[in-house]
N, C-alpha and C positions, 0 to 999 in steps of 0.2 A: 220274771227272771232277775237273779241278783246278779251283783256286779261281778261275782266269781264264774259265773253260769256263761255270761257276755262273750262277745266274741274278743279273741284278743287285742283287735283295736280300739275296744273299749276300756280295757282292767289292763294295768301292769301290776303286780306283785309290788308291794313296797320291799325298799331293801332286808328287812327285818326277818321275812318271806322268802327270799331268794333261794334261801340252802334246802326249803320246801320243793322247790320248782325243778322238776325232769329239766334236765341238762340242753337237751334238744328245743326244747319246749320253748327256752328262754333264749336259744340263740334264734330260733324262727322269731320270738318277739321282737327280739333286737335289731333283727335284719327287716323289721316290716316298721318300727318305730323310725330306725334310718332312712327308709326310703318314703315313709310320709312326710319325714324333716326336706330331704332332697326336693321332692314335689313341690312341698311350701314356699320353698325356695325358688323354684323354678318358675312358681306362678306368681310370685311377689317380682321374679324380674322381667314378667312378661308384661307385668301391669304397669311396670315401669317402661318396658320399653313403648306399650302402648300410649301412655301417657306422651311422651315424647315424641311418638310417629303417630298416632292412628288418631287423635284428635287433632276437628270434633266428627262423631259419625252420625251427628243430626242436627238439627237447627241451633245455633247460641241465642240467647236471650239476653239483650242487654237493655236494664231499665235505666230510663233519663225521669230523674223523680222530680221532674219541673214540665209546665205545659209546654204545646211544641212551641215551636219558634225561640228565639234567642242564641246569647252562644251555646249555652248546654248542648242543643236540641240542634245545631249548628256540627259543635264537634262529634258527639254522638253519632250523630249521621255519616260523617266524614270519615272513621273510623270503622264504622257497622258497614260499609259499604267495602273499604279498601280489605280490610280485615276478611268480608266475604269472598273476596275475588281471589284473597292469598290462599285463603283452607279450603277450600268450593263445598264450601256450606252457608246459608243463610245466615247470617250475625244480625238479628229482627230487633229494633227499636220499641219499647212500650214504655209509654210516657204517661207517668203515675207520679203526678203532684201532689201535694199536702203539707202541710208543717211544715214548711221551710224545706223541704227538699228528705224531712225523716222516715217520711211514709212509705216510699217506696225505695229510699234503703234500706227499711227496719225488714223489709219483706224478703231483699235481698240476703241479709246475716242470718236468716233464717234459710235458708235456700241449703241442697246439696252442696259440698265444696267440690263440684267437678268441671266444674268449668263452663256451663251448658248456662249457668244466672250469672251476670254481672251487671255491675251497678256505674252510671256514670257521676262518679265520686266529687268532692271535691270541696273549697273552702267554703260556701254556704251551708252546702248540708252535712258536713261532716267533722268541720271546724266549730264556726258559729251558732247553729240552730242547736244540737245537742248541750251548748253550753246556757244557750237560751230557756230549752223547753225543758230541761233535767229531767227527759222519758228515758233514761237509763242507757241511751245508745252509745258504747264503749267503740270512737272511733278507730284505736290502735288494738283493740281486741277483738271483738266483732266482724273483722274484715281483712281479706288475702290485697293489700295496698299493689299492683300488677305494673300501671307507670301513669307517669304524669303527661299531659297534652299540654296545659298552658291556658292561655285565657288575656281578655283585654286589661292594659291598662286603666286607670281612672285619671279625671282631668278637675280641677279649679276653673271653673268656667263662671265669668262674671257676666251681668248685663255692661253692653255696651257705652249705655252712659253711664256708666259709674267713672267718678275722675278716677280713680286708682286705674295704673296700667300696666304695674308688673307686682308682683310679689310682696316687694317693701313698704312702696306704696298703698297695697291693700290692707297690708295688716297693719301700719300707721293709721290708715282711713278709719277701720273697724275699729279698734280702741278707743278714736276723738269720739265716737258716737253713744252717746250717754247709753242708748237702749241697749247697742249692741245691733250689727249687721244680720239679719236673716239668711241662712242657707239653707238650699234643701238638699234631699240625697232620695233614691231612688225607695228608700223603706227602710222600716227598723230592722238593725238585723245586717243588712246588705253591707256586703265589703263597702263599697264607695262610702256607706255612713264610718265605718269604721276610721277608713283614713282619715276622713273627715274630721271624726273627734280626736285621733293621734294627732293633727295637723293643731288642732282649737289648743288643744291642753299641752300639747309640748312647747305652745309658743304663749301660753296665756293667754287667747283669743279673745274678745270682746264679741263672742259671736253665737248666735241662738238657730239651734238645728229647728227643721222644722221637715216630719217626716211625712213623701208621697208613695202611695202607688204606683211605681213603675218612675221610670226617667222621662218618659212623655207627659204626664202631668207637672214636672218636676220644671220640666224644659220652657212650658206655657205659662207657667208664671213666674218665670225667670225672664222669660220676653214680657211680661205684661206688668212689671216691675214689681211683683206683689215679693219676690225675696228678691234678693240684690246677689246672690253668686250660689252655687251649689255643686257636689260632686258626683261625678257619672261618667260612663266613659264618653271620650269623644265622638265616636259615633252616634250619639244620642243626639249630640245640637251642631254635628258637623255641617251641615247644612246652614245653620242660622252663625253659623262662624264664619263661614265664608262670604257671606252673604252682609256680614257687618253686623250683624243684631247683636252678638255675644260675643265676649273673646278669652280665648284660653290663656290663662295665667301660665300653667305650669300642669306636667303631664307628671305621671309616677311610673312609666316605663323606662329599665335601664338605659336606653337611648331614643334619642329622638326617632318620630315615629314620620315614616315615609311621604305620607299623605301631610304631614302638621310639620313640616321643617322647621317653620319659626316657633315653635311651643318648645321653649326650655324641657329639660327633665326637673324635678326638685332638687336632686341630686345636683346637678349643675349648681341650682342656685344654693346651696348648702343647707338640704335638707334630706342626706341618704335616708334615713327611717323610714320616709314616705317613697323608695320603691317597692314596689307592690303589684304585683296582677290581682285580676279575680280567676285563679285557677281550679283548673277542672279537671280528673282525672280519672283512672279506672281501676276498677275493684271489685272485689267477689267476695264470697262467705270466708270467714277465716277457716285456716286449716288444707289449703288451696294444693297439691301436689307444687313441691318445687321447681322442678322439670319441668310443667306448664306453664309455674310464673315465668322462670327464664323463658320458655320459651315466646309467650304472651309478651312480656315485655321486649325480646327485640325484635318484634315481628312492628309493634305500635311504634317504637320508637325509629323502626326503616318505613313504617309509611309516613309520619312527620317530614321525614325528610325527601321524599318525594316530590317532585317540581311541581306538577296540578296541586296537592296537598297543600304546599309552603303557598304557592300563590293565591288561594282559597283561605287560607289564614289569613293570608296578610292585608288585603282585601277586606276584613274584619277586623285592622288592628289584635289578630290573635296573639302572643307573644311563647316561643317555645324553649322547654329547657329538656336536655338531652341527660336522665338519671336513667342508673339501673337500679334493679330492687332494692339492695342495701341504700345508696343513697338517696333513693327516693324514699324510703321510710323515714330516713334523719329528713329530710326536708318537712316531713308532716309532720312530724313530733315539733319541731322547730316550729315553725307556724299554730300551731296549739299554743306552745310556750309564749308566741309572741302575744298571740290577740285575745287570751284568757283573761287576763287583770283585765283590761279594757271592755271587753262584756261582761264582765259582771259589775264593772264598776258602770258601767250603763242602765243595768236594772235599777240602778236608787232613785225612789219615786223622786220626781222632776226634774230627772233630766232630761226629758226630748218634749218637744210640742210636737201633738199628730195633728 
């Protein structure tokens, strides 16, 4: 059958055609071409109104692309839990590690944009790692940015006998020393190394990184004097601070943190640059209906605020900032901009000892 033979919802006449076309003919067309536009219409605001009310009507999937345990794996939960109790639908954790946290993003940008895969985002895997691994992961393109959770501070934590005892003192100490003072930091890559090196190089440091496995290695021989200070967050050797082994120089949260009263911020000691979390956030495939970002985003941002929530943070040194989409997008572009030069100027061969 040609396209003349077709049914009329198939062929309209082009206009050239028109003075061909029975009279009738063309007003039935007209009247059934109207009410397929109406229809269109009608279901394009259905999907919207859906979007806004009827989601989710089955389980969400949200991937934490780091193993369990930690803050990731901390706020994710925290989140996937409140988030389920608000929609009463299951919001299910799957925790898919690899590359720095791109494995189980790269999975997520590939996902439907409907809401049902999200990713739990953030300055490791979506800052750092992509700018490390150059696997092509387009963090402000590739992904619906929904809102930010927040995340710990990092700390300058020295051994306890070291004579330096504040700030000034340390970095006078570090420069008299011909080698150069050892630090460690939780891994290459990892925000705390990052400070760490903004911290070395904005003040000319006399100081030689030396990278571990996790902050628990990092912590053992920082007690066992083999480096003399390193960055991580405070929860990592809180224990061994209170306890006399280690002592925290100086925190990189906007204010003093609950548990650490006496731990300056940098900022106090006049070094704003170095505040900083290591934040974690949430995210989906890009292309995300808008409707659902807003709606997603103040749904996360009223369980932040939530009393069991906030004290479950806090509890973890978690630290939170209250954006909506638009400014929660300048905020990651902004942090891109910040910590770019600085990783790449870190790939030139020798600059870290592993």
């Amino acid at each position: 059958m040609n396209s003349r033979e077709s049914s009329p919802l198939q062929y309209v006449a082009p206009i050239n055609e028109m003075r061909d076309v029975n009279p009738s003919l063309l007003s039935r067309r007209q009247a059934m071409v109207a009410a397929l536009a109406s229809c269109a219409g009608a279901l394009q605001n259905t999907a919207s109104a859906q979007t806004k009310t009827d989601w989710p009507q089955r389980p969400v999937k949200i991937v934490v692309p780091y193993s369990a345990g930690g803050s990731a794996d901390t706020l994710g939960r925290l989140i996937a839990d409140y988030l389920g109790n608000t929609y009463k639908q299951p919001f299910i954790i799957e925790n898919r590690g690899g590359a720095g946290g791109t494995l189980g993003s790269i999975a997520v940008a590939k996902a439907i944009p409907d809401g049902y895969t999200l990713v739990l985002s953030g300055i490791g895997s979506h800052v750092i790692a992509p700018l490390q691994l150059g696997n092509g992961m387009n963090p402000m393109k590739d992904f619906t940015h929904l809102a930010l959770l927040g995340g710990p501070p990092s700390a300058l934590v020295v051994n306890a006998d070291l004579p330096a005892k504040d700030i000034k003192s340390f970095m006078a100490y570090a420069n008299s020393t011909p080698k150069g003072l050892s630090w460690g930091s939780p891994g290459l890559g990892t925000h705390a190394q990052l400070i760490g090196e903004l911290f070395v190089e904005s003040n000319k440091l006399n100081l030689v990184h030396i990278s571990y496995k996790g902050a628990g290695p990092a912590v053992m021989d920082l007690l066992g004097g083999q480096i003399q200070a390193g960055f991580m967050t405070l929860r990592s050797a809180s224990s061994h601070i209170q306890g006399g082994k280690l002592r925290a120089l100086a925190v990189t949260s906007a204010k003093r943190l609950k548990d650490h009263p006496n731990v300056s911020t940098f900022a106090e000691l006049g070094f704003p640059q170095l505040t900083a979390i290591t934040w974690f956030s949430v995210s989906g495939p890009a292309g995300m209906p808008k409707a659902l970002v807003a709606n997603l985003n103040t749904e996360i941002r009223r369980g932040l605020r939530t009393l069991a929530i906030k004290e479950q943070l806090a509890s973890e040194d978690i630290e939170t900032q209250d954006l909506d989409p638009e400014a929660f997008n300048q905020f990651f572009r902004s942090e891109i901009e910040k910590w770019s030069p600085l990783v790449r100027s870190l790939q030139q061969p020798g600059r870290v000892k592993q």
